[in-house]
C-alpha positions in Angstrom: 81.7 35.6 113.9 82.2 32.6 112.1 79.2 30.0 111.0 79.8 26.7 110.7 77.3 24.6 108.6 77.0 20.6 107.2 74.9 18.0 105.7 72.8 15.3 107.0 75.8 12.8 106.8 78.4 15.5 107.7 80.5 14.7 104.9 79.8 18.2 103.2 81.1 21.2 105.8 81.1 24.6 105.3 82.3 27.9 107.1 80.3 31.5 106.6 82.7 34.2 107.4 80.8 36.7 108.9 77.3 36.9 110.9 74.4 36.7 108.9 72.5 39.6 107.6 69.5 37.9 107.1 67.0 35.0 107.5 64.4 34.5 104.6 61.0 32.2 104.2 60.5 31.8 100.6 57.1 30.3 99.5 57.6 29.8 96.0 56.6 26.4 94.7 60.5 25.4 93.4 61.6 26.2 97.0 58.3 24.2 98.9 59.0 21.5 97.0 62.8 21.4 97.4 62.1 22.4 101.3 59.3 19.7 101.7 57.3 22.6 103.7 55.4 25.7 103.2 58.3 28.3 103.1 62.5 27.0 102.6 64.5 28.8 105.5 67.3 29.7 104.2 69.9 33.2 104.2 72.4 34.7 101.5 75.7 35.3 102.0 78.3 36.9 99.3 80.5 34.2 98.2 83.7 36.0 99.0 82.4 35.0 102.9 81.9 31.3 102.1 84.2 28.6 102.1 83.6 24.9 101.6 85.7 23.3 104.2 85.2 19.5 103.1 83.2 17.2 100.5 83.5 19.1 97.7 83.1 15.8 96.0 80.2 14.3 97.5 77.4 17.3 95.9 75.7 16.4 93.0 73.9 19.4 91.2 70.1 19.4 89.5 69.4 22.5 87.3 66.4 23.4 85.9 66.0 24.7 82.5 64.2 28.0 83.5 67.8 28.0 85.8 66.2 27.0 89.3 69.4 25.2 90.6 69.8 22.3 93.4 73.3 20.9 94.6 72.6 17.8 97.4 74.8 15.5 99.6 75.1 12.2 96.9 74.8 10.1 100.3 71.1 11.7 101.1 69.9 13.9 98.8 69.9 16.5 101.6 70.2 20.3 100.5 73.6 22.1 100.2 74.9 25.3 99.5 74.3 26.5 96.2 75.3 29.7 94.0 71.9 31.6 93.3 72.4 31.8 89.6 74.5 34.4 88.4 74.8 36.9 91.1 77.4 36.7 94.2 75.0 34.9 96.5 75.6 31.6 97.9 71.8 30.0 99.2 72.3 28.5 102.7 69.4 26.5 104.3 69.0 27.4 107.8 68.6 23.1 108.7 72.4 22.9 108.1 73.5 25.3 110.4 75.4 24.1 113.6 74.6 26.8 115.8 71.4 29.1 116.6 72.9 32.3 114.4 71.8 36.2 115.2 70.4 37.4 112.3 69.6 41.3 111.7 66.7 40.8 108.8 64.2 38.6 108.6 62.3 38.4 105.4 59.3 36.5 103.1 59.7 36.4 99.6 56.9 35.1 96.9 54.2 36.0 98.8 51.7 35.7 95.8 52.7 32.0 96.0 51.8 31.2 99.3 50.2 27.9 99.4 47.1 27.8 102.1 48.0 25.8 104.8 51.3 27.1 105.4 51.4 29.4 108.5 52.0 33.1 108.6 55.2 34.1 109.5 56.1 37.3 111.3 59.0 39.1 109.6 60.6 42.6 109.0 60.2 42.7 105.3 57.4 40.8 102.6 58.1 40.6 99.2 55.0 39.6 96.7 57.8 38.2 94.2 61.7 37.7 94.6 63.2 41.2 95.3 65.6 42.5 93.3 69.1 41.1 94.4 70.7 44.7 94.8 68.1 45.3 97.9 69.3 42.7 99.9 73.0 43.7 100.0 74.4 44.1 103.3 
């Protein structure tokens, strides 16, 4: 099953070539702040399944020097797909989605950074820190 995803403006389209293996909260402070709540929903998908379809030119791309890495719509500032440094994930947040996906997972990562107000989410799997990319392959 194919996902379709885009930005705010729709300029910036995407397509995820397969159904998605997971959903993730992550609760680290880089991704609250990024997310504007208390845990980014996002998945991972393997780039070899994600193709831009449109607006290549319209992202813009903040980086970090610890590595953290951002690319936005220019025309918003909105979120877009991003490589997740230098594995062969591509971040998705869930808000650009077009459709209500299926996932089989669903996971919290950073769990020691949890800020206080945000609400506990139920998942499958909790992770204290970031796991180790090799346990989330499909």
């Amino acid at each position: 099953m194919k996902n379709n995803g885009s930005c705010l403006c729709g300029k910036v389209k995407f397509i995820i070539n397969k159904d998605l293996p997971m959903i993730y909260y992550c609760h680290c402070s880089l991704c609250r702040k990024q997310s504007g709540t208390g845990a980014n929903s996002a998945t991972l998908v393997k780039d070899t399944l994600f193709e831009w379809v449109s607006g290549i030119d319209c992202i813009a791309t903040f980086k970090k020097e610890l590595g953290f890495t951002s690319c936005f719509c220019k025309n918003y500032g909105y979120p877009v797909p991003n490589p997740v440094g230098n594995t062969s994930f591509i971040w998705i947040p869930l808000k650009l989605l077009n459709d209500t996906p299926v996932f089989q997972k669903n996971l919290s990562f950073c769990l020691n950074s949890k800020i206080s107000w945000s609400p506990v989410i139920a998942v499958d799997q909790e992770y204290l820190e970031l796991p180790n990319w090799n346990e989330l392959e499909d």
